[in-house]
C-alpha positions in Angstrom: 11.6 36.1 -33.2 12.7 32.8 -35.0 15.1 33.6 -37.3 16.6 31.2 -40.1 20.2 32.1 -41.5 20.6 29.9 -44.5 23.9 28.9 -46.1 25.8 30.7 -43.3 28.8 29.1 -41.8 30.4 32.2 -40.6 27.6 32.8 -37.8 28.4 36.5 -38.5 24.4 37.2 -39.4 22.8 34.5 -36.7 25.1 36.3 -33.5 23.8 39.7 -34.8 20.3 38.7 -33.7 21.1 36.7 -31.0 23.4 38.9 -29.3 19.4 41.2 -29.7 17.4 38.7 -27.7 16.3 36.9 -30.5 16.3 32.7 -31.3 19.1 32.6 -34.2 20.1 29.6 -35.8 22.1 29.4 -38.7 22.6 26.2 -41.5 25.1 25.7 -43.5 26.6 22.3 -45.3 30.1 23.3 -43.4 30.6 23.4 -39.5 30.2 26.8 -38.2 33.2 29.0 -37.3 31.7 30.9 -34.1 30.1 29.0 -31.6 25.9 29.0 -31.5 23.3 27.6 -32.8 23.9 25.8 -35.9 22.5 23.3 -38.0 25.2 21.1 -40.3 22.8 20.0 -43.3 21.2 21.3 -46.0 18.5 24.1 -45.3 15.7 22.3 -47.3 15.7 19.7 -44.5 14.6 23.1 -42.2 12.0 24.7 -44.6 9.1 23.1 -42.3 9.8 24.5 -39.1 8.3 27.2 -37.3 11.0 30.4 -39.0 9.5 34.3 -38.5 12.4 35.6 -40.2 14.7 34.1 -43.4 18.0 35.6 -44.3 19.8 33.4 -47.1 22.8 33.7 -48.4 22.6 30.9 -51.5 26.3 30.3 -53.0 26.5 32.5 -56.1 29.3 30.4 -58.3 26.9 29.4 -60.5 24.8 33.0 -60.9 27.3 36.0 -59.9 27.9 38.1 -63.4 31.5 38.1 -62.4 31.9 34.6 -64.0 30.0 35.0 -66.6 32.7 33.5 -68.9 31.9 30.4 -67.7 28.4 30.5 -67.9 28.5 28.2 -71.4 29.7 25.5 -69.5 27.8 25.8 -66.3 24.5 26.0 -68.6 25.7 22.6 -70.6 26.4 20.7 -67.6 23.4 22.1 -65.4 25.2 23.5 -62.4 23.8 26.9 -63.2 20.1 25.5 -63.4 20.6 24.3 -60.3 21.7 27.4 -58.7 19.0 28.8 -59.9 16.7 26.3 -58.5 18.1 26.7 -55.1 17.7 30.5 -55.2 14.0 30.0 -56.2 13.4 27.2 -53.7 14.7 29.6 -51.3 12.7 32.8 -52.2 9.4 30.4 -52.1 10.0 29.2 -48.5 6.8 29.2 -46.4 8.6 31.7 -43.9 6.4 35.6 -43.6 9.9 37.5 -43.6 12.5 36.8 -46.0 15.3 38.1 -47.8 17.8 36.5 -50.5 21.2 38.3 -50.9 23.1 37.6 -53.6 25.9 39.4 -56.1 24.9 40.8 -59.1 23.8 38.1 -61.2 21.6 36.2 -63.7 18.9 36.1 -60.8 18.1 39.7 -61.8 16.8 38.4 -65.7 15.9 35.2 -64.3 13.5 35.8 -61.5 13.4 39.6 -60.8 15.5 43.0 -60.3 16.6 42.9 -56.5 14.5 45.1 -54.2 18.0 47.3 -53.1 22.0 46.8 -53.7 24.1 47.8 -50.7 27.3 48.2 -50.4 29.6 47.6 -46.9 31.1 51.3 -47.0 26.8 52.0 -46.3 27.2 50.4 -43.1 30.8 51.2 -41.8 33.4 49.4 -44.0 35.8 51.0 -46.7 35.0 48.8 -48.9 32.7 47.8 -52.0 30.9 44.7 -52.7 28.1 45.0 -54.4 25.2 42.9 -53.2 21.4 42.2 -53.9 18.8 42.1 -51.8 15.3 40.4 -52.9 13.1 41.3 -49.9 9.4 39.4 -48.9 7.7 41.5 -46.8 11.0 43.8 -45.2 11.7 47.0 -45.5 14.7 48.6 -47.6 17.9 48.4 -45.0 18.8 52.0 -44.0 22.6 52.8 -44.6 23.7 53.4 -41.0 27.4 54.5 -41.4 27.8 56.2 -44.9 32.7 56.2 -44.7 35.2 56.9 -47.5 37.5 54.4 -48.7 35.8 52.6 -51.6 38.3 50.2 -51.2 37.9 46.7 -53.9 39.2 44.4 -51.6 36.6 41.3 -51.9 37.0 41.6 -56.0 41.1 41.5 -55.6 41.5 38.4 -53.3 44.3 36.3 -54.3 43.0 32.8 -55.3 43.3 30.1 -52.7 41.6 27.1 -51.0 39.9 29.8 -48.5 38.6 32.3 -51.2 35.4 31.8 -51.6 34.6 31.1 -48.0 36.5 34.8 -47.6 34.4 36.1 -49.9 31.2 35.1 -48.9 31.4 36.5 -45.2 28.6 39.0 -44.2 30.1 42.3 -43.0 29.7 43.3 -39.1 28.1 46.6 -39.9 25.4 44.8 -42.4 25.1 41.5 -39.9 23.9 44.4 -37.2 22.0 46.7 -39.8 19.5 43.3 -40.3 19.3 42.6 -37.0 18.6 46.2 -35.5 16.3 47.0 -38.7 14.4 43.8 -39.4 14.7 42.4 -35.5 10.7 43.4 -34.4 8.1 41.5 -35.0 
């Protein structure tokens, strides 16, 4: 399979399925952090090619309910709108597998409820993070390693320049859950 990993700089989701046999790329504005195939530009530029398989991860600043308390201003000055215009362009890719992750956010009113939340501590990390998932034509993801811990370590992060780059990384045990689940044609 061709699969697209859009707005990934960590290369955490595109090794996943390319460690499984499968042509990975992933695109991201920044360079990536693990070596692989990688595109440095912005994913529109990619929306034409020849993709079985879509998993973006469009930055949430603008959307995530978590700072809602600056919503008023990202509304007035039209950052939000175009978050959300992103997100939708996104969703409306010509691709015949795709799925959108995202916190919990305005896209829920806006467009539609998410298909599933996960959390890491489904898939082998003590941890919670909420995140959405709006699915085109995939099945649910299976929890494959139900632990204990609950730990809120991604909501606690100190601030600092490498925050929201920390924040954004895909887990392991999620990265292979996509790969292993969604990885057939």
């Amino acid at each position: 399979m061709r699969v697209l990993i859009a707005c990934e700089f960590s290369g955490i989701v595109r090794e996943a399925f390319a460690t499984r046999g499968h042509e990975a790329w992933s695109c991201d504005l920044l360079p990536t952090e693990k070596p692989g195939n990688h595109f440095q530009c912005d994913v529109r530029n990619l929306e034409k090619m020849d993709w079985d398989l879509m998993i973006a991860h469009p930055p949430c600043a603008h959307l995530a309910v978590s700072g809602a308390r600056w919503f008023k201003e990202k509304i007035a000055d039209g950052r939000q709108q175009q978050a959300i215009n992103f997100f939708m362009r996104l969703i409306n890719f010509d691709i015949p597998k795709i799925c959108v992750e995202n916190p919990v956010s305005i896209m829920s009113t806006v467009y539609r409820k998410p298909d599933q939340i996960i959390q890491p501590f489904h898939f082998g990390h003590g941890e919670t993070k909420s995140t959405c998932l709006w699915l085109e034509n995939l099945p649910k993801l299976q929890p494959t390693n139900i632990v204990e811990g609950r730990e809120d370590r991604i909501h606690r992060m100190p601030p600092g320049s490498n925050r929201g780059k920390d924040r954004s990384r895909t887990y392991q045990g999620i990265a292979n859950a996509m790969a292993d689940q969604w990885g057939t044609p």
